[in-house]
C-alpha positions as CSV (number, residue, x, y, z in Angstrom):
1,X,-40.8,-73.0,-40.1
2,X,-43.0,-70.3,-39.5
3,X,-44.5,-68.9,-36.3
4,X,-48.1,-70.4,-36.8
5,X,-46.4,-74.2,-37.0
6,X,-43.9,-73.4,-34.3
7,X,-46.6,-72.7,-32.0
8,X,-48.7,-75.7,-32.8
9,X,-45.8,-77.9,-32.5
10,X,-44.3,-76.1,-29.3
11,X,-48.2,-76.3,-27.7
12,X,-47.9,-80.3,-28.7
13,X,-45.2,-81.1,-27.2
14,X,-46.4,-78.9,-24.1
15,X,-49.6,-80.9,-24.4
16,X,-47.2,-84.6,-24.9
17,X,-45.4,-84.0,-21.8
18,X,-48.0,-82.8,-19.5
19,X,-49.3,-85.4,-20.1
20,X,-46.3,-87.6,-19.4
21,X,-45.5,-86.0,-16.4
22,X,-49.0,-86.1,-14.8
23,X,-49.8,-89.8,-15.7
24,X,-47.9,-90.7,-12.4
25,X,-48.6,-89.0,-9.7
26,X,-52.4,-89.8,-11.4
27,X,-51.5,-93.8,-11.1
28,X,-50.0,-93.5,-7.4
29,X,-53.2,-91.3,-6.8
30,X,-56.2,-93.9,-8.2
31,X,-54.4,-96.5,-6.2
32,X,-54.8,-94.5,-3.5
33,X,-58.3,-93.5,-4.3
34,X,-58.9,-97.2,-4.9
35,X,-57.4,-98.4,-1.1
36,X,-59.2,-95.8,0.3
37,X,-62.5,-96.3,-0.9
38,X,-62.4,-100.3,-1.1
39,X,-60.7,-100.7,2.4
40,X,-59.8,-97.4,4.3
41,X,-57.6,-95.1,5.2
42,X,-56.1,-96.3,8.0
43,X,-54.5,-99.2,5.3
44,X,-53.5,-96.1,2.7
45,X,-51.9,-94.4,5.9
46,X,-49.9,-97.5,6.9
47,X,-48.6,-97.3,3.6
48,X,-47.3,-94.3,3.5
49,X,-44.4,-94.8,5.4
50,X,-43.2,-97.4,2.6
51,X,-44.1,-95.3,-0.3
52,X,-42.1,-92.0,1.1
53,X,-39.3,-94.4,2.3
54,X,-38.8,-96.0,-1.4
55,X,-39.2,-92.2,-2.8
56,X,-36.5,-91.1,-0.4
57,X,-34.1,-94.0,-1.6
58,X,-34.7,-94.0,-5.2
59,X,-33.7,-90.3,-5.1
60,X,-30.5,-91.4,-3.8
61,X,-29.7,-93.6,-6.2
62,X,-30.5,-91.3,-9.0
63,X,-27.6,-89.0,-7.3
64,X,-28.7,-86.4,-9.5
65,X,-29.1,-88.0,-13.0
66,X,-31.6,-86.6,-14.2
67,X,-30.2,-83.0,-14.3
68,X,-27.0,-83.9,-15.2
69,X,-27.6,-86.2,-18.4
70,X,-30.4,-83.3,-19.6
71,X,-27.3,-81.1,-19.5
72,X,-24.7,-82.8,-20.6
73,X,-27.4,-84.2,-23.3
74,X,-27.8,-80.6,-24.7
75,X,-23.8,-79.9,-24.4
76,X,-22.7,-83.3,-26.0
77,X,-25.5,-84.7,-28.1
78,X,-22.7,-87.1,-29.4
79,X,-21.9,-88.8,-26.1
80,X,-24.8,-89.7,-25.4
81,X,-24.7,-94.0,-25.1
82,X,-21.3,-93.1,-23.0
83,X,-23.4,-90.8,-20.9
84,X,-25.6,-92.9,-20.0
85,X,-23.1,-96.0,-19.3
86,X,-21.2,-93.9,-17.3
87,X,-24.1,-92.7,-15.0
88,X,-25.7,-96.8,-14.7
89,X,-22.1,-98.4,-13.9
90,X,-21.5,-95.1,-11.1
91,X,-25.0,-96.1,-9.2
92,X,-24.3,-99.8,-8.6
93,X,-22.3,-99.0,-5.3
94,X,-25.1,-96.9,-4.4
95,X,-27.7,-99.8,-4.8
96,X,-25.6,-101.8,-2.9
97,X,-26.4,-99.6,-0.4
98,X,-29.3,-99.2,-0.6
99,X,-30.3,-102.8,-0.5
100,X,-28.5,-103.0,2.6
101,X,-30.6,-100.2,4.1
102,X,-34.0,-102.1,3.1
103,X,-32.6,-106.1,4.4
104,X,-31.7,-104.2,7.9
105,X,-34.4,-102.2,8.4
106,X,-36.8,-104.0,10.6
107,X,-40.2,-102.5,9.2
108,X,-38.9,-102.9,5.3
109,X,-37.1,-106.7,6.1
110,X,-40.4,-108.5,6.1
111,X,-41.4,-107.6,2.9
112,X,-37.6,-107.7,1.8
113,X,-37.9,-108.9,-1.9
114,X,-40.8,-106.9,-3.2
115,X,-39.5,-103.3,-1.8
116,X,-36.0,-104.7,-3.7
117,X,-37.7,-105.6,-6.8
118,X,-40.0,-102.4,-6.8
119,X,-36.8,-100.1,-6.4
120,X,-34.3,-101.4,-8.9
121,X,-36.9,-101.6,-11.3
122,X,-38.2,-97.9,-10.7
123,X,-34.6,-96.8,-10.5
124,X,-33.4,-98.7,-13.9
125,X,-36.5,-96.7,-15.7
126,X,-36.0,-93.8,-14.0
127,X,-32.8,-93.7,-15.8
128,X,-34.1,-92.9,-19.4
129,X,-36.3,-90.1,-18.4
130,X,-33.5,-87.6,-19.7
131,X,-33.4,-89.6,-22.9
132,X,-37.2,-89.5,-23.3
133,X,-37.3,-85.6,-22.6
134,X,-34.3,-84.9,-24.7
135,X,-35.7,-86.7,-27.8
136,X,-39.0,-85.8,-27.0
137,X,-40.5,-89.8,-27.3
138,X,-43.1,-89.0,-24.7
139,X,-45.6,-91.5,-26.2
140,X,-43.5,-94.0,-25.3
141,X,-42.9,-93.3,-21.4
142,X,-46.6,-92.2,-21.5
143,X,-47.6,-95.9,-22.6
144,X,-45.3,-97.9,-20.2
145,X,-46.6,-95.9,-17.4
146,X,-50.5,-96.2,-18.3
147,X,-49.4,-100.1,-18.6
148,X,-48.1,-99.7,-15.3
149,X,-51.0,-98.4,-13.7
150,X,-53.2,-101.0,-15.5
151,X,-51.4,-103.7,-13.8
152,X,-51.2,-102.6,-10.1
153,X,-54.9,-101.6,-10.4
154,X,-55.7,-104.9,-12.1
155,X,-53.7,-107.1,-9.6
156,X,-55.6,-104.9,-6.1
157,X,-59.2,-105.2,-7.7
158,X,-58.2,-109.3,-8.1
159,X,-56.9,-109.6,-4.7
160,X,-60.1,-107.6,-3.0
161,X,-61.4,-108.1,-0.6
162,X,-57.9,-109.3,1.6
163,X,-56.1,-106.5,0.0
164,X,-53.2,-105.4,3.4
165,X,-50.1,-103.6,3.1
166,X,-48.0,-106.7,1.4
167,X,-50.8,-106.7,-1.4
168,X,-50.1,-103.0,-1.6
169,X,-46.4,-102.9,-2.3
170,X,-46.8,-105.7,-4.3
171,X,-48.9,-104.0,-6.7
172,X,-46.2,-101.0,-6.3
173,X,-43.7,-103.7,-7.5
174,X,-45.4,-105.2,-10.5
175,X,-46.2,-101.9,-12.0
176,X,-42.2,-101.0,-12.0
177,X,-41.6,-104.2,-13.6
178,X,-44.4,-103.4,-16.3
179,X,-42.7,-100.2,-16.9
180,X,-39.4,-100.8,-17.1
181,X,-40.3,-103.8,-19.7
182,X,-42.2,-101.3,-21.7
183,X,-39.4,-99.3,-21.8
184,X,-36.9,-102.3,-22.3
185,X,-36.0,-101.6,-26.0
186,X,-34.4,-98.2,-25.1
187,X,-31.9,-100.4,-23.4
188,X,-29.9,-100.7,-27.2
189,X,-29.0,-97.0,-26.3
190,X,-26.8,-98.4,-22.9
191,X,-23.4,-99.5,-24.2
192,X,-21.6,-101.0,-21.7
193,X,-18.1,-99.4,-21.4
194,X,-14.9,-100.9,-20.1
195,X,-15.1,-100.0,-16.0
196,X,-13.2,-97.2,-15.5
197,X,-12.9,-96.3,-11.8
198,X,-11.7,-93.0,-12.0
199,X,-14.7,-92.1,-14.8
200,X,-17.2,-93.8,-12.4
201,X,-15.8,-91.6,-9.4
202,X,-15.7,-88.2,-11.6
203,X,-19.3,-89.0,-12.6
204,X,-20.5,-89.4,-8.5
205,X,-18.2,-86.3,-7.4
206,X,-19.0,-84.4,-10.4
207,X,-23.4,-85.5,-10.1
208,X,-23.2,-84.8,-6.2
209,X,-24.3,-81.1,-6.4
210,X,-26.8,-81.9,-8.4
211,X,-28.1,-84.8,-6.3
212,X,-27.7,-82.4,-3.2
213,X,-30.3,-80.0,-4.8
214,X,-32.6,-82.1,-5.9
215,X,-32.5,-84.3,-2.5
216,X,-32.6,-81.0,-0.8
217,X,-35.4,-79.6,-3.3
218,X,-37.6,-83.3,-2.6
219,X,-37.1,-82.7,1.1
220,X,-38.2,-78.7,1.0
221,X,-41.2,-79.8,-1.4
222,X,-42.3,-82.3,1.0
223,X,-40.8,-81.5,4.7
224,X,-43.8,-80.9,5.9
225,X,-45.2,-84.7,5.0
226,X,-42.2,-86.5,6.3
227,X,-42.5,-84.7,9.4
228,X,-46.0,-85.1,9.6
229,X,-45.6,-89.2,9.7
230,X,-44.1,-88.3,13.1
231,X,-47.4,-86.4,14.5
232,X,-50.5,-87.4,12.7
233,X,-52.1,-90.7,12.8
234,X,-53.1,-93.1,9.9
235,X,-55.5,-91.5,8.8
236,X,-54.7,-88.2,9.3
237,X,-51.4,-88.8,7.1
238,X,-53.5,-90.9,4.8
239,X,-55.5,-87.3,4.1
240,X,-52.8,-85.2,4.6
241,X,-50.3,-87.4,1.6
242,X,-53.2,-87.5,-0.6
243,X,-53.3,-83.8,-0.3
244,X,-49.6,-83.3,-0.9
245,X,-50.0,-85.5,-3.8
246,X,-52.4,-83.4,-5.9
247,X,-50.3,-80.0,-4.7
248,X,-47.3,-81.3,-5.9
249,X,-49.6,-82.6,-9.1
250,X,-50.4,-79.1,-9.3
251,X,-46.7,-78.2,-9.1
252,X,-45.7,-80.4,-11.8
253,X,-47.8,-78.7,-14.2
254,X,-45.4,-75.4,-14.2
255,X,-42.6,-78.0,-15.0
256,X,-44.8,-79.0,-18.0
257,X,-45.4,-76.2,-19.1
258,X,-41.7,-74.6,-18.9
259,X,-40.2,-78.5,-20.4
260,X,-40.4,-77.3,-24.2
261,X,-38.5,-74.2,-22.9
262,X,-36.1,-75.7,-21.0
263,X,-33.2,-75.9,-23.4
264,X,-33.8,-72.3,-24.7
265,X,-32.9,-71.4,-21.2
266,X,-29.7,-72.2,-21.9
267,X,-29.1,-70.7,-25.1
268,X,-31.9,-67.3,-24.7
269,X,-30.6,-63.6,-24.1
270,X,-32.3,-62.2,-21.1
271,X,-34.7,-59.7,-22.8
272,X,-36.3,-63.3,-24.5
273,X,-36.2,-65.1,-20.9
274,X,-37.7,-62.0,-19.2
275,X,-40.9,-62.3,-21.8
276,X,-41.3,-66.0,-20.8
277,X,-41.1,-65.6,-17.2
278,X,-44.3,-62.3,-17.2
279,X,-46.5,-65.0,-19.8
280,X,-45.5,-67.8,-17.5
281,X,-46.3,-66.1,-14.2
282,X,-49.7,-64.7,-15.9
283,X,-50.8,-68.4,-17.0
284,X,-49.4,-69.8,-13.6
285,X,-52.2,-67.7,-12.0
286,X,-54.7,-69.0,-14.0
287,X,-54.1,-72.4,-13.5
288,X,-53.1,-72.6,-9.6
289,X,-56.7,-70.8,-9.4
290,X,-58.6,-73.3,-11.1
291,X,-57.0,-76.4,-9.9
292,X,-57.5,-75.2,-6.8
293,X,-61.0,-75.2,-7.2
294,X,-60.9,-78.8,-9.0
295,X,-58.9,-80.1,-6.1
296,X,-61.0,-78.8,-3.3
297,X,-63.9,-80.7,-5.2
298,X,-62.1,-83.8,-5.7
299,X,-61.3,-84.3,-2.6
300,X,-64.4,-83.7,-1.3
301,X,-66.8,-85.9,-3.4
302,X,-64.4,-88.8,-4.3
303,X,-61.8,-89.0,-1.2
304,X,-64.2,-87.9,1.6
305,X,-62.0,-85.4,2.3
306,X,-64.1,-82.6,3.9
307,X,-62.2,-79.2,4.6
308,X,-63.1,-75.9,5.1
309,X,-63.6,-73.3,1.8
310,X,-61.0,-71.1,3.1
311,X,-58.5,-74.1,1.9
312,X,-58.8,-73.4,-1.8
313,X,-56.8,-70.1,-1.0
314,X,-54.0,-72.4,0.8
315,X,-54.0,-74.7,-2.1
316,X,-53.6,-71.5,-4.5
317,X,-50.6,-69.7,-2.8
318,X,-49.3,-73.7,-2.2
319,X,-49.5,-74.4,-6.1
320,X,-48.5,-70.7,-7.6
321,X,-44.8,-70.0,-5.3
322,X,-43.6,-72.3,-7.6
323,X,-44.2,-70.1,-10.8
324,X,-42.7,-67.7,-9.4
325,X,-39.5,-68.8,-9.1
326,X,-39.0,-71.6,-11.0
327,X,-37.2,-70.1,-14.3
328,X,-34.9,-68.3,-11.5
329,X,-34.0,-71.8,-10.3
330,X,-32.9,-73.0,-13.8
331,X,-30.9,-70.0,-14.5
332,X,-28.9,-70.6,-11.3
333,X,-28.7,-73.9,-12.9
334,X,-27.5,-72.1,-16.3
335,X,-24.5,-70.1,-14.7
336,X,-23.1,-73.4,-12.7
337,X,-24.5,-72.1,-9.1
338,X,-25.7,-75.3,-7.5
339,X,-24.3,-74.7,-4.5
340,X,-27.0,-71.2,-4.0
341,X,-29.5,-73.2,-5.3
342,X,-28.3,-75.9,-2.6
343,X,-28.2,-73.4,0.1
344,X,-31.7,-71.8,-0.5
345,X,-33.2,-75.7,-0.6
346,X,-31.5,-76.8,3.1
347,X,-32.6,-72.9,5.3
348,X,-36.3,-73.9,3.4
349,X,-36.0,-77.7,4.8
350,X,-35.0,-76.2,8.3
351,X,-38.0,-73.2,8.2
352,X,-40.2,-76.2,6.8
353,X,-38.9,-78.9,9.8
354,X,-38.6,-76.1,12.8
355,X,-43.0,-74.9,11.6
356,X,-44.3,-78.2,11.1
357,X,-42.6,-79.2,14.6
358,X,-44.2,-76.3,16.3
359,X,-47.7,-76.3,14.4
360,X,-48.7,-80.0,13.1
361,X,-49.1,-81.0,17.2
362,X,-52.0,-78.3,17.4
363,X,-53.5,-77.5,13.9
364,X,-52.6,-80.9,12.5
365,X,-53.4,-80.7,8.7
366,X,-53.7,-77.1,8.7
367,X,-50.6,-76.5,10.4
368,X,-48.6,-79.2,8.1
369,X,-50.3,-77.2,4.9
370,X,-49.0,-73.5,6.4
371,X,-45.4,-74.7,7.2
372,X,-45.2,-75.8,3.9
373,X,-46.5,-72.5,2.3
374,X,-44.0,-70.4,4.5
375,X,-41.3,-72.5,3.4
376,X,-41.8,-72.4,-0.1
377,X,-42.1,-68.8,0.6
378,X,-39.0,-68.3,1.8
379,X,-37.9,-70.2,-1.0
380,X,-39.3,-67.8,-3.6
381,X,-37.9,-64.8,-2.0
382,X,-34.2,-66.2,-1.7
383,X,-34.1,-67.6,-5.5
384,X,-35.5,-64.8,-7.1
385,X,-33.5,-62.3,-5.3
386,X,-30.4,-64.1,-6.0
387,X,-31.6,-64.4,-9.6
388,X,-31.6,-60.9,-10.0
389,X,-27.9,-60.1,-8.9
390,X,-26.8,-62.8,-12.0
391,X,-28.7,-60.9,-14.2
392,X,-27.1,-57.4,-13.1
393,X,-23.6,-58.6,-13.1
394,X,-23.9,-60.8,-16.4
């Protein structure tokens, strides 16, 4: 293949799962764009608390799946159906669990069967993502998630004007179920393997730095909203989530752009991953400027969000840390070093906790948005400075 085709087909798949990865936070987005504007905020703030609460759970049942099957993918391509066996049959304690959590919780019990329903389903999709990203089917996950999103917004535009919090989650439900059907026929690749307990407890212990990092890397991404549902009102955390939303959006897009390079990471000298990380920093400033821009509109005219100019520079440093140490992250990652990775995520979570403790009570959006920059700050600094040691002694 030459280097004219390899680009076009490397910029496709760039374009393919961009496109994957953006169509969801877009669908939790419009449905918040669509509660906001048809009934208020104060019902999209209310919300909140079950959206971040079923985010929070779903992350621990995927005990860091994701990361390990896209490894072990790339390292045993012929294990694959055992792979994925393995890592289903592991999780079933864990939903146990976390079923328990959501019948005893008081808030969650009364609307018991459609927070269950919308859980297991996201989780049991959530468990081909590897697959998808390994074999590159985006079209596929990119079709049952526009399906989804068809079907909540189809079922809260039927259901308004009496559209509360149960008709909310409901529509949360349904489009899991949508999704995972969509997505059904990728169920030939589970083969269901004798139970092995010792396999299903090697899987957990062996998964569980991986879960740890990316628990640890939700919590430093978003700290500073979960500690905000503690200090801001409905809807100031209606606003303020919405806001997170499109950063993290905005974060995404450096994942999409370094996916078609993510297996090269693995397999790349360091002369070929040092040009990829100046061309990836240089188009990361591009693109955290003009978002930016876009988001400080869109909020604005559709959300009737109204914020001072001086934000679009807050969204910019928000949206670009992440460029900037982001291949640093996966090549801890490459070497084995979870546990650095682990430790950078947890003194970020505590910088992120200890600022938005001290500054969300007097700046209140503002001082959410600054804890969470510093944070991620101190993030950057830590990973890429540990980044460079590896590089020195390899």
């Amino acid at each position: 293949m030459n280097k004219t085709a390899k680009t076009i087909k490397r910029t496709k798949f760039i374009g393919l799962e961009g496109l994957n990865f953006a169509v969801r936070p877009i669908h939790t987005s419009l449905i918040s764009l669509l509660v906001i504007r048809l009934i208020s905020k104060d019902l999209w703030g209310q919300f909140v608390y079950f959206l971040l609460a079923i985010e929070i759970i779903t992350m621990f049942l995927n005990w860091g799946q994701r990361a390990y099957l896209m490894r072990e993918f790339s390292l045993q391509p012929q294990r694959i159906s055992s792979l994925l066996s393995t890592t289903l049959m592991a999780r079933i304690p864990l939903l146990i669990v976390a079923t328990l959590v959501l019948f005893v919780w008081p808030n969650f019990r009364a609307y018991f069967w459609s927070l269950f329903l919308w859980l297991i389903f996201k989780w049991l999709a959530n468990l081909f993502e590897s697959l998808i990203k390994y074999n590159r089917h985006y079209w596929h996950s990119i079709l049952a998630e526009m399906l989804a999103m068809v079907a909540a917004v189809g079922y809260l535009l039927i259901q308004y004007p009496s559209i509360k919090i149960s008709e909310v989650i409901f529509a949360f439900m349904l489009s899991s179920i949508v999704r995972l059907l969509v997505l059904s026929p990728l169920l030939s690749t589970i083969r269901l393997l004798k139970i092995n307990r010792n396999r299903l407890k090697s899987n957990l212990k062996s998964t569980f730095p991986l879960f740890a990092i990316s628990f640890t890397a939700l919590l430093q991404m978003k700290g500073d909203l979960y500690t905000a549902t503690f200090f801001l009102d409905d809807i100031k955390l209606a606003e303020y989530q919405v806001m997170i939303s499109f950063l993290v959006l905005g974060q995404t897009i450096s994942w999409i752009i370094l996916g078609p390079f993510q297996k090269n990471l693995y397999r790349w000298k360091q002369t070929n991953i040092g040009e990829l990380k100046k061309k990836y920093r240089l188009l990361g400033m591009l693109i955290s400027f003009v978002f930016s821009i876009l988001l400080f509109l869109g909020l604005d005219l559709f959300y009737k969000i109204h914020l001072d100019y001086w934000y679009i520079v807050l969204f910019y440093v928000y949206v670009f840390l992440l460029y900037i140490y982001l291949i640093e992250s996966q090549l801890l990652l490459k070497h084995r070093l979870e546990n650095r990775l682990l430790k950078f995520n947890v003194l970020a979570i505590i910088a992120s906790v200890i600022l938005s403790i001290v500054l969300i009570p007097f700046f209140g959006i503002l001082g959410a948005l600054i804890s969470g920059i510093i944070s991620k700050s101190l993030m950057a600094v830590l990973v890429v400075k540990d980044a460079k040691k590896i590089i020195i002694e390899t």
